[in-house]
C-alpha positions as CSV (number, residue, x, y, z in Angstrom):
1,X,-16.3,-6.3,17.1
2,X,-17.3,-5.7,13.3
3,X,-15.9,-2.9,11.8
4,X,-17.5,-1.2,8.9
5,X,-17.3,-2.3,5.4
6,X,-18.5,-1.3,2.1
7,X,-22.2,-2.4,0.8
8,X,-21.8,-4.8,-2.2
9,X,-24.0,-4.4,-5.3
10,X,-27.2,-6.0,-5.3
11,X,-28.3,-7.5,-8.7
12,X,-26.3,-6.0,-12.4
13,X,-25.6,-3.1,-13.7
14,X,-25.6,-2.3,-17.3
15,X,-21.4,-1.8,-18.5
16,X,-21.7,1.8,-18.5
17,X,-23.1,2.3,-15.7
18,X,-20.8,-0.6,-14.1
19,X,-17.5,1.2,-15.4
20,X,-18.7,4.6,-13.6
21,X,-19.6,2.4,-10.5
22,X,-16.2,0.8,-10.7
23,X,-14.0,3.9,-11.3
24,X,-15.6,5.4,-8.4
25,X,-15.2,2.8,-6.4
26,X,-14.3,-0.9,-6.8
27,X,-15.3,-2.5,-3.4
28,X,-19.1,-1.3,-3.9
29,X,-19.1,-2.0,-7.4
30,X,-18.6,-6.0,-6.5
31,X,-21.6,-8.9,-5.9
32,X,-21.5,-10.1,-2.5
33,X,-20.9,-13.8,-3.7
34,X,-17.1,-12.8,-4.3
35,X,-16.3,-13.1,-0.2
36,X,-17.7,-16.9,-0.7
37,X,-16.6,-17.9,-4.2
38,X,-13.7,-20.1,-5.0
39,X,-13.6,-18.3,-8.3
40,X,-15.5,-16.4,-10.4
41,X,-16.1,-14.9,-13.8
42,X,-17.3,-11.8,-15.5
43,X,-17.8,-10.7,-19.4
44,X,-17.7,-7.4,-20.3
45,X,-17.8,-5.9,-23.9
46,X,-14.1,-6.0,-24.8
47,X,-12.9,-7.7,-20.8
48,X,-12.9,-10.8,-20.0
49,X,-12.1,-11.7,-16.3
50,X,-11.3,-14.4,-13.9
51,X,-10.9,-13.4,-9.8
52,X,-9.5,-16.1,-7.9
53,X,-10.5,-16.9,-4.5
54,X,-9.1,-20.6,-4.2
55,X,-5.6,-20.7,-2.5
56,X,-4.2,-23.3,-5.4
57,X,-5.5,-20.6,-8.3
58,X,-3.3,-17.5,-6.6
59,X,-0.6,-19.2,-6.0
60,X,-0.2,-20.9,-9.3
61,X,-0.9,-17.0,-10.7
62,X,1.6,-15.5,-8.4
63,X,3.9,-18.3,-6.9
64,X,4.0,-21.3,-9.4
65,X,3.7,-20.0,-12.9
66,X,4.5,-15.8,-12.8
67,X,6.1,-15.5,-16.0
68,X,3.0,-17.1,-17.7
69,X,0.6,-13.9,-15.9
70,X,2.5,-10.5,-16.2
71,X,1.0,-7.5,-14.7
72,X,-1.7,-6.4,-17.0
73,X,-1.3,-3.8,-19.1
74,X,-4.6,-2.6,-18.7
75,X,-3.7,-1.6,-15.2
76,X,-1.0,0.6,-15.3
77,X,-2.4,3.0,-18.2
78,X,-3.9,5.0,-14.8
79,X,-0.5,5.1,-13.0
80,X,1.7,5.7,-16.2
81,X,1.9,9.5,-15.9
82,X,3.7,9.5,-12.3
83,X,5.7,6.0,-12.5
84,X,6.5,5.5,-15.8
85,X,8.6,2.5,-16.0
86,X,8.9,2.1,-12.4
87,X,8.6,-1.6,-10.7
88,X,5.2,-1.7,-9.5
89,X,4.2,-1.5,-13.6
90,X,7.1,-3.0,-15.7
91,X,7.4,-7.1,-16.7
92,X,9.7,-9.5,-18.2
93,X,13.6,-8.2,-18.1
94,X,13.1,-4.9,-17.6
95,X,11.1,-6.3,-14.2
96,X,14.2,-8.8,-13.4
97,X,17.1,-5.8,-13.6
98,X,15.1,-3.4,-11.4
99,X,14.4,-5.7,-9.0
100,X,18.3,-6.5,-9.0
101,X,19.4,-3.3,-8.0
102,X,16.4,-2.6,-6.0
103,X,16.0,-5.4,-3.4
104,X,19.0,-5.7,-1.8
105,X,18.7,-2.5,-0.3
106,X,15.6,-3.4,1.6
107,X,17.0,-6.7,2.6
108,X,16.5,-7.5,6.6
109,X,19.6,-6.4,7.6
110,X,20.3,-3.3,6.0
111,X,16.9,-2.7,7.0
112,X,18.3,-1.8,10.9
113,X,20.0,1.5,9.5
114,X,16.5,2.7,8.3
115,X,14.8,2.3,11.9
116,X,16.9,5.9,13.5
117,X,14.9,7.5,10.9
118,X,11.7,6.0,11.2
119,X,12.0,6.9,14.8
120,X,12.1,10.3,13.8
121,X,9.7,10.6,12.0
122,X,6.8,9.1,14.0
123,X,8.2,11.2,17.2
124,X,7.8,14.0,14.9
125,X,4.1,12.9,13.8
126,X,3.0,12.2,17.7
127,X,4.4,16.2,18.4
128,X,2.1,17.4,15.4
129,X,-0.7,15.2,16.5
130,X,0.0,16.5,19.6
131,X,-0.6,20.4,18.3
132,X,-3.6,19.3,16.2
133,X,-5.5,17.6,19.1
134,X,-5.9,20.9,21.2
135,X,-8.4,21.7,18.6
136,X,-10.6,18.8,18.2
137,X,-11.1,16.2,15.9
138,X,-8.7,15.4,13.5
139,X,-8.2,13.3,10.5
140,X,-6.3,10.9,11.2
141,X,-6.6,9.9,7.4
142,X,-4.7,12.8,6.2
143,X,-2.1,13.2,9.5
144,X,-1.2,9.4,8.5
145,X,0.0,10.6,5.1
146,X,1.9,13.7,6.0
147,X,3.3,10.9,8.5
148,X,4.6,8.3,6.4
149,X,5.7,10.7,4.1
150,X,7.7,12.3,6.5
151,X,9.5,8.0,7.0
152,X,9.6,7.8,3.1
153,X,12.1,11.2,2.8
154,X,14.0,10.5,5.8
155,X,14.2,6.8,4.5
156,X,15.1,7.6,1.1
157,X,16.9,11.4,1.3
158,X,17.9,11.8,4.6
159,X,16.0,14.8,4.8
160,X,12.3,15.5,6.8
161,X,9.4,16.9,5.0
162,X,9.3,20.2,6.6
163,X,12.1,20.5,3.7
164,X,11.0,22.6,0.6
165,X,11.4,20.0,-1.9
166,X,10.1,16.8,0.2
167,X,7.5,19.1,0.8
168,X,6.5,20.1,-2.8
169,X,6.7,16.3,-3.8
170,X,3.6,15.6,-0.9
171,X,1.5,18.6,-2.0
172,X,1.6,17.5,-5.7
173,X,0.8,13.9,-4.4
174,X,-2.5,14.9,-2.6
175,X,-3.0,16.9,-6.0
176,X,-2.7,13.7,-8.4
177,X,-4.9,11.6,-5.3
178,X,-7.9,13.7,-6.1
179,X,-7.7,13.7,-10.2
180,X,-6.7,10.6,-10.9
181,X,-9.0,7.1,-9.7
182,X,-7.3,4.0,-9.4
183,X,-8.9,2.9,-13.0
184,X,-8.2,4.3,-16.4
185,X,-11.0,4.0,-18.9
186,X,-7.9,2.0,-20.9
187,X,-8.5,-0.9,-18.0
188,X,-11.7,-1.5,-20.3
189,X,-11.0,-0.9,-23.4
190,X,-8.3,-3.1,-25.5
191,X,-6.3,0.1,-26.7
192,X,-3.4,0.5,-28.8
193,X,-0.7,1.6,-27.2
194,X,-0.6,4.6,-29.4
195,X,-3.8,5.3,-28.5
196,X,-3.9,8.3,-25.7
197,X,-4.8,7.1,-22.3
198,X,-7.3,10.1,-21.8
199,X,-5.9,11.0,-18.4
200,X,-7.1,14.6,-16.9
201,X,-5.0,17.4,-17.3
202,X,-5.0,18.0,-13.8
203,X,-3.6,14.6,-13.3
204,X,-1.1,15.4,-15.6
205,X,0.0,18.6,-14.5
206,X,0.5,17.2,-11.0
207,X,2.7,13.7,-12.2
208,X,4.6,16.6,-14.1
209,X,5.4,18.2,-10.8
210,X,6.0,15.3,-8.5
211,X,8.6,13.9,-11.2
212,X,10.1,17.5,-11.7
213,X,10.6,17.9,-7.7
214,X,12.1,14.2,-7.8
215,X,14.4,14.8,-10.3
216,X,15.8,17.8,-8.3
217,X,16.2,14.9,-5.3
218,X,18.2,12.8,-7.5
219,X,20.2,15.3,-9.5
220,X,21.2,16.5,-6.1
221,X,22.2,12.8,-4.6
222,X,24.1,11.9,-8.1
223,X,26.2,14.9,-7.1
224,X,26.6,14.5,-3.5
225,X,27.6,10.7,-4.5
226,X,30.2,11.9,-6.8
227,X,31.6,14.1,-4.5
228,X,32.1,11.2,-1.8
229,X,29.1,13.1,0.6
230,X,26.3,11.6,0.0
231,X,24.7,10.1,3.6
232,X,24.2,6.1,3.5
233,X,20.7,5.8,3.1
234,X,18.2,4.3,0.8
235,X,18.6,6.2,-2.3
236,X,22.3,6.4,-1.9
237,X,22.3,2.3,-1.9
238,X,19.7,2.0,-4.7
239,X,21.6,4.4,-7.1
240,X,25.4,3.2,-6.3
241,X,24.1,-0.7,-6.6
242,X,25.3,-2.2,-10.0
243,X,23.1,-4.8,-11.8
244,X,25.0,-8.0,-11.1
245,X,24.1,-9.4,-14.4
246,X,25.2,-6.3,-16.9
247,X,27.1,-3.9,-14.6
248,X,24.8,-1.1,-15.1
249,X,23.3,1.2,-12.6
250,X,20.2,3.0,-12.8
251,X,20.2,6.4,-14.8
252,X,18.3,9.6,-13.7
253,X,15.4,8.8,-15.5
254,X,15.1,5.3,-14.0
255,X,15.9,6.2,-10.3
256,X,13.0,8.9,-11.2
257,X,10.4,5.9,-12.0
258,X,11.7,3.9,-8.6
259,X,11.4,7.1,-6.0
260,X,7.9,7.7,-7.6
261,X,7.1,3.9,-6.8
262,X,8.8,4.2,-3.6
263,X,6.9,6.9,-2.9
264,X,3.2,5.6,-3.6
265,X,4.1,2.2,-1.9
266,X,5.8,3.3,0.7
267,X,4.0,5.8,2.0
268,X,0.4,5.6,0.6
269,X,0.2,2.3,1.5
270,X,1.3,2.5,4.8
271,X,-1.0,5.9,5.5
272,X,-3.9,3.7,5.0
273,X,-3.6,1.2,6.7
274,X,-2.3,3.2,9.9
275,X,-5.8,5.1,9.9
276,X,-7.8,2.3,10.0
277,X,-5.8,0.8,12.6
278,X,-5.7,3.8,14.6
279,X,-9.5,3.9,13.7
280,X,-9.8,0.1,14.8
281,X,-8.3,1.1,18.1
282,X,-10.6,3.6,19.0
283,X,-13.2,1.1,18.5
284,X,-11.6,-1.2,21.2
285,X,-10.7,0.8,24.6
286,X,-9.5,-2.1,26.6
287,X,-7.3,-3.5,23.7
288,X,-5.9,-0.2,23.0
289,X,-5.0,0.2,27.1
290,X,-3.0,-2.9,26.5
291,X,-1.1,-2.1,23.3
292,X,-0.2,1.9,25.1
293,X,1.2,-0.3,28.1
294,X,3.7,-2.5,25.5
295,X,4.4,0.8,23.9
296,X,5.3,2.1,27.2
297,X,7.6,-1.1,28.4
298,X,9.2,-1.5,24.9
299,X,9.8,2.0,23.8
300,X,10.5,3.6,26.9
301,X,14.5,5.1,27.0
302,X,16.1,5.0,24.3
303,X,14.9,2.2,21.8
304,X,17.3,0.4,19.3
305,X,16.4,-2.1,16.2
306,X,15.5,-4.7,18.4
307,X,12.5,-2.8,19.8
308,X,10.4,-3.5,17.2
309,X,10.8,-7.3,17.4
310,X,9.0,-6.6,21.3
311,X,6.2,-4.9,19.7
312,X,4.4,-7.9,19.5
313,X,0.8,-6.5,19.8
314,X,0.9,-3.6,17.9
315,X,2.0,-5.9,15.1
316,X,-0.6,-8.3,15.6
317,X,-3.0,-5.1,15.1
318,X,-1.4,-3.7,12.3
319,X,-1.5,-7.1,10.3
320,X,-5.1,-7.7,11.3
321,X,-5.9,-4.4,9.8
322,X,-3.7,-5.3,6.7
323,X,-5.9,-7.7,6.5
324,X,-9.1,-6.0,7.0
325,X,-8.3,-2.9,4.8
326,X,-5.7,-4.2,2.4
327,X,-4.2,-0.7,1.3
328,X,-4.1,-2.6,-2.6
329,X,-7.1,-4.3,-2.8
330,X,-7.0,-5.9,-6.0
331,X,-3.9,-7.1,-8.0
332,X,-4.4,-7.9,-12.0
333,X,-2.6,-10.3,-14.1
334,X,-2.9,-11.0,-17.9
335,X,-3.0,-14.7,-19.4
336,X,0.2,-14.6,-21.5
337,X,-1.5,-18.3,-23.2
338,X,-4.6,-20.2,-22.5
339,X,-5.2,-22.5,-19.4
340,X,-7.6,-23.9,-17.1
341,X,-8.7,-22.6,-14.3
342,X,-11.4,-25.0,-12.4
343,X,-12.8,-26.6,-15.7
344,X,-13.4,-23.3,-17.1
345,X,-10.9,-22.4,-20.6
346,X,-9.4,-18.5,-19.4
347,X,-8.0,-17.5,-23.1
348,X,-4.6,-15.5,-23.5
349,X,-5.6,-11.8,-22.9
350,X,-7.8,-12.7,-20.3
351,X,-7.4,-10.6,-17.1
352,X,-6.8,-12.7,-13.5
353,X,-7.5,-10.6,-10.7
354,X,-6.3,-11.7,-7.1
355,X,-7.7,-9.7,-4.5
356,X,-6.3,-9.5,-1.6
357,X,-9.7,-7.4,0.4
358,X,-11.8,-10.8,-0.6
359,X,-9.2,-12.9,0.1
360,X,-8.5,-11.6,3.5
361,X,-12.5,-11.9,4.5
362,X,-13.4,-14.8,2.5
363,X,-15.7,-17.2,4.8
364,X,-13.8,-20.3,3.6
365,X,-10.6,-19.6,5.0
366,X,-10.8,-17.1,8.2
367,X,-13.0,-17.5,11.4
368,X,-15.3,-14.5,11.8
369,X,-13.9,-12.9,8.6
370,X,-15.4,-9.6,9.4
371,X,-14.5,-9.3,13.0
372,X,-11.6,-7.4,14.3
373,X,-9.0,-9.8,16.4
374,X,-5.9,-9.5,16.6
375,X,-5.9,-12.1,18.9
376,X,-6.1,-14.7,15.7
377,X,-2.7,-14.2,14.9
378,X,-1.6,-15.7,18.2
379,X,-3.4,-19.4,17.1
380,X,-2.6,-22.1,14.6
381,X,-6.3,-21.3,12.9
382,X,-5.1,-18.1,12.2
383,X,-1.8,-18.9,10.9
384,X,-3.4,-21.7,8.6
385,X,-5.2,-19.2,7.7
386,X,-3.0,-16.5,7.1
387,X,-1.1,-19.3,4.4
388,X,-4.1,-19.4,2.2
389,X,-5.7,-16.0,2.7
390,X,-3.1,-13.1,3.7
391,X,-1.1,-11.5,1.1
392,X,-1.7,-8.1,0.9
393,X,2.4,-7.4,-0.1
394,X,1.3,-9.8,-3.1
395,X,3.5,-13.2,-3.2
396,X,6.3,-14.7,-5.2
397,X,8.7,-13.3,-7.2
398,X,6.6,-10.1,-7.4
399,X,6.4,-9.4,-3.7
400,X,6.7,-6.3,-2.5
401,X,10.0,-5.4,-2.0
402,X,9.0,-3.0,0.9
403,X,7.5,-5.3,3.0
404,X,9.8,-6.2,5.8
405,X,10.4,-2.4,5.9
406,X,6.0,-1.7,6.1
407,X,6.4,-4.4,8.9
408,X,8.6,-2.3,11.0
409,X,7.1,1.1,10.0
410,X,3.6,0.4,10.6
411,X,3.9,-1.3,14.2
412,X,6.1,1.7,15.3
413,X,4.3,4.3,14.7
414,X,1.1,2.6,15.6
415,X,3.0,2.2,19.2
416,X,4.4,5.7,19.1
417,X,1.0,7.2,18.7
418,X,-0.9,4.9,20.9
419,X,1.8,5.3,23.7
420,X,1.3,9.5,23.6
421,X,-2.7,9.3,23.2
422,X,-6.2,8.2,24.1
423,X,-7.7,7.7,21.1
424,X,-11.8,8.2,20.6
425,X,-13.9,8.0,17.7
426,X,-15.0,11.7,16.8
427,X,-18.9,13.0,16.6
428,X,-20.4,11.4,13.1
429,X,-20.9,8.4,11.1
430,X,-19.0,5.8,10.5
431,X,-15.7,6.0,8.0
432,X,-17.2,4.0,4.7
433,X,-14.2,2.3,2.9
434,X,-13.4,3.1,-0.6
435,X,-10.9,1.9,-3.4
436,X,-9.5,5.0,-4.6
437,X,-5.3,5.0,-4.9
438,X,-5.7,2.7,-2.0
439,X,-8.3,1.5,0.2
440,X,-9.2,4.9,2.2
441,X,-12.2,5.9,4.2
442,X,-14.6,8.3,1.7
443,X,-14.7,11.1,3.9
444,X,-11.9,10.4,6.3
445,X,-11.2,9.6,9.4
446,X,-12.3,12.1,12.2
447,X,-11.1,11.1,15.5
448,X,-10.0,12.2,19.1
449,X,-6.2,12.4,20.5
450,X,-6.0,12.8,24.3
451,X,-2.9,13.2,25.6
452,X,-1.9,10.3,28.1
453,X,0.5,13.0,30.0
454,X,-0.3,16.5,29.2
């Protein structure tokens, strides 16, 4: 079964024209040769760029020689206004001492004390869902969001969205998702950093307000902490975690950048690829019979930690729609000094983008790239090919720190839901995906919930 994927240009466009194409979306905006090519290479005024399809290029980008390709500046003029100095943007020390304090809290076995909450929240998200379908349609799209967001605050604060502040934060997030695409004019054009990043004021005014509503999170938690209350959950560990190296802990203002990461990563992320496996599932009737019976079996009574090890097809799913719809599609590096990239010089400056959505359908490395099977995951083939061509958390050093928790996030609620409904596409055409924050459907993702016992 192929599901739908974006057209890719035919023929080139003039670089105006080829920067509105690419700020609207970048998928669409990309020659068909990239799901083919081991590498290849494009000059722009001002932008010169190298995206790397062969398996020994990313790795020695992300894997082998990371310190010689930061994160590109370029890239994180867009996101600046609602992450600051958060993780997802920063390099060099700055990068290491974050990613002190930040990782062991997300390491496998503190993990287990997240997975009550998660719970929570997607039996929360299935009793909405459950409201919602008694009317017809929905969006699945935009009930995946108000889902995840729902793990990310019970995750992080202890507390569910339907509280005012949690709440707030979402609202001004789907305000700043429909101002600000993924790319800043400053990803073409070698600015000083002086130089304002021409970001609308809408965008602005709605960072403003996420960060405002975060702070009053933190504030709040720095107390509670003080006063020996706080509960032992994920901001609680990140804030009380001393670097190991110079016996700091992160200030206000920092723990402000890391929820605002935590926050698009973890839940905007997630959100997307949940639709379009919900979406993928309505496309396979049979397949999605089998995944509600292991829903049933696994999650049936009262589920611990170890349920989610059992899940074994709904993960399957969820990773072949990683792979399909990687929620980041492309990830962008900077030459720090000139090398060699198959014969070809790539000067310092230049910009090395590994993309995980070519990757994850090139025709070199995965059998029927454009099909959905889940069933792949169960064979060597796909394994081998999962080495060479998976990696939407990124790889290395710089891999997402969130990962083992998406891992246990995604395949729940995917079971959760499936287990409660039926699901159906809706009337219309087919979702078209788009790179916007992530990689979304355009106009969403209409489909219908029938209950499995009304």
């Amino acid at each position: 079964m192929i599901p739908p994927r974006p057209a890719s240009r035919a023929g080139r466009f003039a670089f105006w024209r080829y920067v509105r194409a690419f700020r609207r979306d970048i998928l669409s905006a990309n020659p068909e040769r990239l799901y083919s090519a081991k590498m290849a290479e494009f000059r722009l005024p001002f932008l010169h760029t190298f995206l790397t399809n062969e398996p020994a290029l990313w790795r020695r980008v992300l894997t082998e020689e990371p310190a010689d390709f930061p994160k590109s500046p370029r890239m994180a003029a867009g996101l600046e206004p609602l992450l600051g100095q958060g993780v997802f943007l920063s390099n060099g020390a700055l990068w290491q001492r974050q990613r002190r304090i930040i990782d062991p809290a997300f390491e496998g076995g503190r993990l287990r004390g997240t997975f009550p909450a998660m719970l929570a929240a997607g039996e929360a998200s299935v009793s909405r869902l459950a409201g919602l379908a008694t009317r017809g349609p929905v969006d699945i799209d935009a009930e995946m969001s108000h889902a995840t967001a729902d793990v990310i605050f019970r995750t992080l604060f202890s507390v569910p969205i339907e509280d005012a502040v949690a709440g707030g934060v979402y609202a001004a997030f789907r305000d700043y998702q429909r101002t600000q695409p993924l790319l800043n004019l400053a990803a073409f054009l070698p600015l000083p950093r002086w130089v304002p990043r021409f970001h609308r004021r809408a965008t602005l005014r709605a960072a403003r307000r996420i960060r405002a509503l975060i702070r009053q999170l933190v504030e709040a938690r720095r107390i509670a902490i003080a006063q020996g209350r706080a509960p032992d959950d994920l901001a609680t560990k990140i804030m009380t975690m001393a670097d190991p190296v110079d016996g700091r802990r992160f200030d206000d203002d920092e723990m402000i950048d890391q929820v605002a990461v935590f926050f698009l990563a973890g839940h905007e992320t997630s959100a997307s690829v949940l639709s379009w496996a919900l979406y993928l599932l309505a496309l396979d009737p049979v397949l999605q019979e089998t995944l509600a019976t292991e829903a049933a079996e696994v999650l049936g009574g009262a589920p611990d930690f170890g349920a989610v090890s059992r899940l074994k097809l709904a993960r399957d799913v969820f990773r072949e729609a990683l792979r399909l719809y990687p929620p980041v599609p492309m990830m962008v590096r900077e030459a720090r000094c000139p090398v060699t990239f198959r014969n070809r010089r790539v000067g310092a400056g230049s910009q090395v983008v590994i993309s995980p959505w070519h990757l994850g359908r090139h025709r070199a490395i995965w059998d029927a790239p454009d099909a959905f099977c889940p069933a792949r995951w169960q064979g060597a083939e796909g394994r081998a090919a999962a080495r060479d061509g998976f990696i939407p958390f990124s790889a290395g050093p710089r891999v997402c720190p969130g990962a083992g928790f998406a891992m246990i996030e995604g395949p729940l609620l995917l079971a959760l839901i499936a287990r409660a409904f039926r699901i159906t596409r809706a009337p219309g055409p087919e979702p078209v995906p788009v790179a916007q924050l992530t990689v979304r459907a355009r106009d969403g993702i209409r489909v219908r919930l029938d209950p499995r016992n009304p």
